[in-house]
C-alpha positions in Angstrom: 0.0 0.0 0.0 0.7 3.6 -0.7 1.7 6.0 2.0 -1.4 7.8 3.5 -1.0 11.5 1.4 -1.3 14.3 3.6 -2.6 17.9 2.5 -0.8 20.5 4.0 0.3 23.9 3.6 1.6 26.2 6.0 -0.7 29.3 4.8 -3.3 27.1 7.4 -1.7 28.4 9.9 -2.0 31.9 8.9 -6.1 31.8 9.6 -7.0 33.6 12.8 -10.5 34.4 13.9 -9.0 36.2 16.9 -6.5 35.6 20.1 -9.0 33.5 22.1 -11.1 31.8 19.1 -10.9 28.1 20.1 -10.4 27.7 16.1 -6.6 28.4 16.6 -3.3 27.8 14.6 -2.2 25.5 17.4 -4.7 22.7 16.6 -2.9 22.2 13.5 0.4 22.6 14.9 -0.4 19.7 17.4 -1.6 17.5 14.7 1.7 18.3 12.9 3.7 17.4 16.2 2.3 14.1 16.8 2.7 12.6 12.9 6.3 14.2 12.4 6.9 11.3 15.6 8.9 8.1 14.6 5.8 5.8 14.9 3.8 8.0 12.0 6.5 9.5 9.8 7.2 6.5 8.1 3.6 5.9 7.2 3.0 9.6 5.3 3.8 11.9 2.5 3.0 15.6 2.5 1.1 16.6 -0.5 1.0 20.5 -1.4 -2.2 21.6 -1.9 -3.9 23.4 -5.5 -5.4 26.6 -4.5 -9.5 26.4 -5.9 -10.2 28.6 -8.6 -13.6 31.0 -8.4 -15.5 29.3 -10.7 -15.2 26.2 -8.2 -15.7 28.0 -5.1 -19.3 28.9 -6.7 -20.5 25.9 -7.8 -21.3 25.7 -4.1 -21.3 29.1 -2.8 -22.8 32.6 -3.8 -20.4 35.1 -5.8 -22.1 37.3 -2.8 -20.3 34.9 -0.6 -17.1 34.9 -2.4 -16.7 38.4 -2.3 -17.3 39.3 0.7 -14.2 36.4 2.2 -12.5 38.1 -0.9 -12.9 41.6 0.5 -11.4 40.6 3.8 -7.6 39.8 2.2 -5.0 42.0 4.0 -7.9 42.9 6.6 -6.0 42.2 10.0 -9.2 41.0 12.0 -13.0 41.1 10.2 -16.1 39.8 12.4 -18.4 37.4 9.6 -20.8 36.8 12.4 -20.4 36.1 16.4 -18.6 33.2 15.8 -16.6 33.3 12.8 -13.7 35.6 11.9 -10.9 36.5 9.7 -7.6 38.0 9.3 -5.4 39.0 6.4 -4.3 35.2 5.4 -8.0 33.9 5.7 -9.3 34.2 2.6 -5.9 32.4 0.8 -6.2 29.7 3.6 -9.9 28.9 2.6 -9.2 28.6 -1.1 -6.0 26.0 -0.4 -8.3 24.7 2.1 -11.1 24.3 -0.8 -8.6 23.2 -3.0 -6.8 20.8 -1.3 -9.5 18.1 -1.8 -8.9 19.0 -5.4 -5.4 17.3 -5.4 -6.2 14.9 -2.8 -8.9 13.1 -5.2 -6.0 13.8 -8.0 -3.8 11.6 -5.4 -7.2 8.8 -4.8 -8.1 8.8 -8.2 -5.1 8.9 -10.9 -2.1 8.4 -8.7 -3.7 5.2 -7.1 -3.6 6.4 -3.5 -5.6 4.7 -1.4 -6.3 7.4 1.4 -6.0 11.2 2.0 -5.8 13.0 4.8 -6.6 17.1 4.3 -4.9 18.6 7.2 -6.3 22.0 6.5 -8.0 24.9 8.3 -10.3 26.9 8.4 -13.0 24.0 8.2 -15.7 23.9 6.5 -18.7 22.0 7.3 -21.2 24.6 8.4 -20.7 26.8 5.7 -23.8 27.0 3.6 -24.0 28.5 0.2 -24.3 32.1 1.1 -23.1 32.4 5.0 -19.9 31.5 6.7 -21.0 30.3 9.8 -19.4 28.1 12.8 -16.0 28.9 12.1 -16.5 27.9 8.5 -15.5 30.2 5.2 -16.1 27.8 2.4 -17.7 24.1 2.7 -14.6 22.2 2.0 -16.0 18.6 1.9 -19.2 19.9 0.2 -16.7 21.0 -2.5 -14.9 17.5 -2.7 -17.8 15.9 -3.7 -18.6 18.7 -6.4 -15.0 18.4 -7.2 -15.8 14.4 -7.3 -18.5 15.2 -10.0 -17.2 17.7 -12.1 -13.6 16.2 -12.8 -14.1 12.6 -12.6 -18.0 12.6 -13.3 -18.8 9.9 -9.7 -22.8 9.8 -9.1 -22.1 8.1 -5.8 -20.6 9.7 -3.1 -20.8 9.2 0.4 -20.2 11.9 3.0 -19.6 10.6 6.8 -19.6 13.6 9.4 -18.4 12.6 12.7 -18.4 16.0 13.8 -19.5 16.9 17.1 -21.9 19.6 15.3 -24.2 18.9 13.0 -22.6 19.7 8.9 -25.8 22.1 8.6 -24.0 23.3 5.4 -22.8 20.4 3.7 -26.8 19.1 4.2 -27.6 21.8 2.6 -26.0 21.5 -0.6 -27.4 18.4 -1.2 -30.7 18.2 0.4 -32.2 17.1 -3.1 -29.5 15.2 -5.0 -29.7 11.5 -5.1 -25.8 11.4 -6.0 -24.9 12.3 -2.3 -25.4 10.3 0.4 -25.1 12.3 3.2 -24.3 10.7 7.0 -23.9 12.3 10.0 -23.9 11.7 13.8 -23.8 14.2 16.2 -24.8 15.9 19.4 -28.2 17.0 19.6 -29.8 19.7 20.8 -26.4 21.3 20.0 -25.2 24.0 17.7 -26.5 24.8 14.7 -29.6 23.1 16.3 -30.3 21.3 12.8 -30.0 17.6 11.9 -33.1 15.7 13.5 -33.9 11.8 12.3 -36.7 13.7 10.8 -34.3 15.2 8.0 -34.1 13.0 5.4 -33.8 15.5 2.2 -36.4 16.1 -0.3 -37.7 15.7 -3.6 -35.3 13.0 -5.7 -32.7 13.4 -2.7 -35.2 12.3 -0.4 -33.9 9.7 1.5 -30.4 10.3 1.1 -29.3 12.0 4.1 -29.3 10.6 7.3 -29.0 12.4 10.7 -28.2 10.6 14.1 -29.2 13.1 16.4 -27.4 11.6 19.8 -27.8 12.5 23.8 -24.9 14.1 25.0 -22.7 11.5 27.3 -23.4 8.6 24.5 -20.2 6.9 24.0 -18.9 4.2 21.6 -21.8 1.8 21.9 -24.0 4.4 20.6 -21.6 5.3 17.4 -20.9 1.6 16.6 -24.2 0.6 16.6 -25.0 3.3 13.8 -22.5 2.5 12.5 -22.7 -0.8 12.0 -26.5 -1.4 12.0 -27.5 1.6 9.8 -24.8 3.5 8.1 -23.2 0.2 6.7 -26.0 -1.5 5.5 -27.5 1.2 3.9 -24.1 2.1 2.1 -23.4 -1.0 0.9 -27.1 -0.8 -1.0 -25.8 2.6 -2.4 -22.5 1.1 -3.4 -20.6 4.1 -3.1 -18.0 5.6 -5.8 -15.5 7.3 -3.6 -16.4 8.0 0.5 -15.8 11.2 1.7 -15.4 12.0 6.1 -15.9 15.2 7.5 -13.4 14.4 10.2 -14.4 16.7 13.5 -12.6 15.3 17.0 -14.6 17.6 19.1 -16.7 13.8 19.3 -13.7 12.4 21.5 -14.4 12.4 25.3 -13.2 15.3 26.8 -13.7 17.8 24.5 -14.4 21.3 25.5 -17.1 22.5 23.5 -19.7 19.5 23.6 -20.3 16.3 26.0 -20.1 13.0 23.6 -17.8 10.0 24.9 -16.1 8.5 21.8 -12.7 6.8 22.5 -10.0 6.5 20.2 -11.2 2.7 20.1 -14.2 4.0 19.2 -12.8 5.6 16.5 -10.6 3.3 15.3 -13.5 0.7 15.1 -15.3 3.5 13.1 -12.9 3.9 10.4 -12.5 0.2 9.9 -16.4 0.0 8.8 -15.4 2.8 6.5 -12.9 1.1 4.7 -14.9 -2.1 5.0 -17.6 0.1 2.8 -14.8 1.8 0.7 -13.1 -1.5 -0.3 -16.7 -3.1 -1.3 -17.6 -0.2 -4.2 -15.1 2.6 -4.0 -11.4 0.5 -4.8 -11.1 1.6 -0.8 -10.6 5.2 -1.4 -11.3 7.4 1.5 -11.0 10.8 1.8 -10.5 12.6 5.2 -10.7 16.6 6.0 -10.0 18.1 8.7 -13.3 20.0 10.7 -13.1 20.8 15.0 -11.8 19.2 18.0 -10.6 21.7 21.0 -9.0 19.4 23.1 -5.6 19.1 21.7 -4.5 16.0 22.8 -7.6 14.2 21.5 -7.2 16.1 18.4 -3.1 15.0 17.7 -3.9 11.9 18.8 -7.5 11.3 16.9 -5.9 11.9 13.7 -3.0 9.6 14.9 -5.6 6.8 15.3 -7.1 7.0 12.0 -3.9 7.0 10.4 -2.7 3.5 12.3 -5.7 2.2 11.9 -5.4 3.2 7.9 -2.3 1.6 7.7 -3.3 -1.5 9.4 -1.0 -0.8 12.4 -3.5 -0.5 15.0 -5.1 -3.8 16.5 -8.2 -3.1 17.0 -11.4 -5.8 17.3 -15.2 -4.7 17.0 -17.4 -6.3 20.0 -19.0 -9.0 19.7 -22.2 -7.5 21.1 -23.0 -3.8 21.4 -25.0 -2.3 24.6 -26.9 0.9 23.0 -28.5 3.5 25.3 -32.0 2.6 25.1 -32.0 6.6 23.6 -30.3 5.1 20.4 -32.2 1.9 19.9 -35.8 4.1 20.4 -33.7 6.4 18.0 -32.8 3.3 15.7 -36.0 2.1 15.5 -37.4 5.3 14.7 -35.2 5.8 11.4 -35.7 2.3 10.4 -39.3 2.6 9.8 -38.6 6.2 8.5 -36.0 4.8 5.8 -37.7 1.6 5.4 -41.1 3.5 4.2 -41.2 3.6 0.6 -38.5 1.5 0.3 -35.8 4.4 0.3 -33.3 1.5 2.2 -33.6 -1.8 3.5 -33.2 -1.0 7.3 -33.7 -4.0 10.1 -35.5 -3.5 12.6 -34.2 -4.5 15.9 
């Protein structure tokens, strides 16, 4: 196997939203830090990212949009809304960001990579198609997929959001298209305050999203059993092309900004049904980006998970039986018979 290709360019760590903006330069920095260590080095190259052209950035985004992150290039410090800020770099940093999952499907798809890893800020997730929001300038996984369409033509592409916040944005852009399948679990109520079981798309995308809307405190046996129970099944009826993970560590334990209670086992077991899926219809080609995750350590040592467990490295064993919250199997239940009417998936019931 390949080494895992890392996106990466240091004008990521120009982005500021402010001295105190948990969104900082040092998350990166401590991702860096833990895979330039002697168990990791060996296993990745560093990729340069292409920087995304206008025309790109609005197939998904209003020229409203882009002009206005445009107009904030060489602005020290520019308020987008409460939350979300720039400086002079950000507006460079969000196209390399955008454009880095340009050359990491170049790396998946003609150079025979097997996985990519876009270590790249800012994120990108809640950004909708004419509002930064939540941190987020341009939707940078959103934009993989379109990038996924446009340039090598794919009708099937999966998005995974592990994100402790719900991807409102990347929902969004394809709330009606059959040729997304759109996944995400996350902590509900919790900011944005979208993705309820009840959001399922509409019109000819109806169906193809699917939002697990979980308690805060539930822990691994809540994620695998989605995981395994609903998101695999269901995938391996789509047969995706290519998948595609918005990867947010702000789901790890500990985290500062929410109350979930993954564990890097957790994780790890997560990524092995994504390759299990990817290796079934998409020649195992994963894509990974880079969204939140405050708490340092989980975040330099999240990342260092999935890339051991990519590589094969990491021993890791799903349970034989899984103990949901009775929360996720009256949640379970309830999105079977929602997905199972009109026979948009074949979901068991349990």
């Amino acid at each position: 196997m390949k080494k895992i290709a890392i996106l990466y360019d240091e004008i990521f760590l120009k982005h500021k939203a402010g001295d105190w903006h948990p969104e900082s330069p040092y998350r990166l920095e401590a991702i860096l830090r833990r895979i330039s260590e002697p168990d990791l080095k060996d296993l990745i190259e560093f990729h340069k990212p292409e920087r995304a052209t206008k025309e790109e950035i609005l197939w998904n985004h209003t020229e409203e949009l882009y002009d206005l992150i445009a107009s904030t290039s060489g602005k020290p410090f520019f308020s987008l809304d409460p939350d979300t800020a720039t400086n002079e770099y950000s507006f460079e940093a969000a196209l390399y960001a955008a454009g880095a999952q340009k050359k990491a499907l170049n790396l998946l798809l003609d150079e025979d990579y097997n996985y990519a890893f876009a270590l790249v800020r800012p994120p990108g997730h809640h950004a909708e198609k004419d509002r930064a929001m939540g941190f987020c300038l341009f939707n940078n996984v959103a934009l993989a997929a379109l990038y996924a369409k446009h340039y090598y033509n794919l009708k099937r592409i999966l998005i995974v959001d592990f994100d402790l916040h719900h991807g409102n944005g990347t929902q969004r852009s394809f709330y009606d298209d059959p040729e997304v399948l759109f996944f995400s679990t996350h902590q509900f109520p919790h900011y944005p305050g979208t993705g309820n079981y009840t959001e399922i798309g509409v019109g000819i995308g109806r169906g193809y999203t699917i939002n697990v809307p979980l308690k805060g405190q539930s822990g691994d046996e809540d994620f695998l059993f989605f995981y395994k129970y609903l998101l695999e099944p269901i995938a391996l009826q789509y047969k995706p092309e290519i998948v595609l993970v918005s990867a947010g560590f702000d789901s790890l334990q500990g985290d500062p900004l929410g109350s979930l209670q993954l564990t890097f086992e957790g994780l790890s077991c997560m990524i092995k049904i994504l390759q299990k899926i990817a290796e079934t219809s998409a020649q195992g080609k994963i894509l990974f980006t880079l969204e939140g995750g405050y708490n340092l350590k989980n975040l330099s040592e999240g990342v260092a998970t999935i890339l051991f467990t990519l590589a094969g490295s990491k021993k890791t064993s799903h349970p034989d039986t899984l103990s949901p919250s009775s929360y996720a199997q009256t949640l379970y239940n309830k999105l079977a018979d929602l997905l199972n009417f009109k026979n948009y998936w074949e979901v068991e019931t349990l």
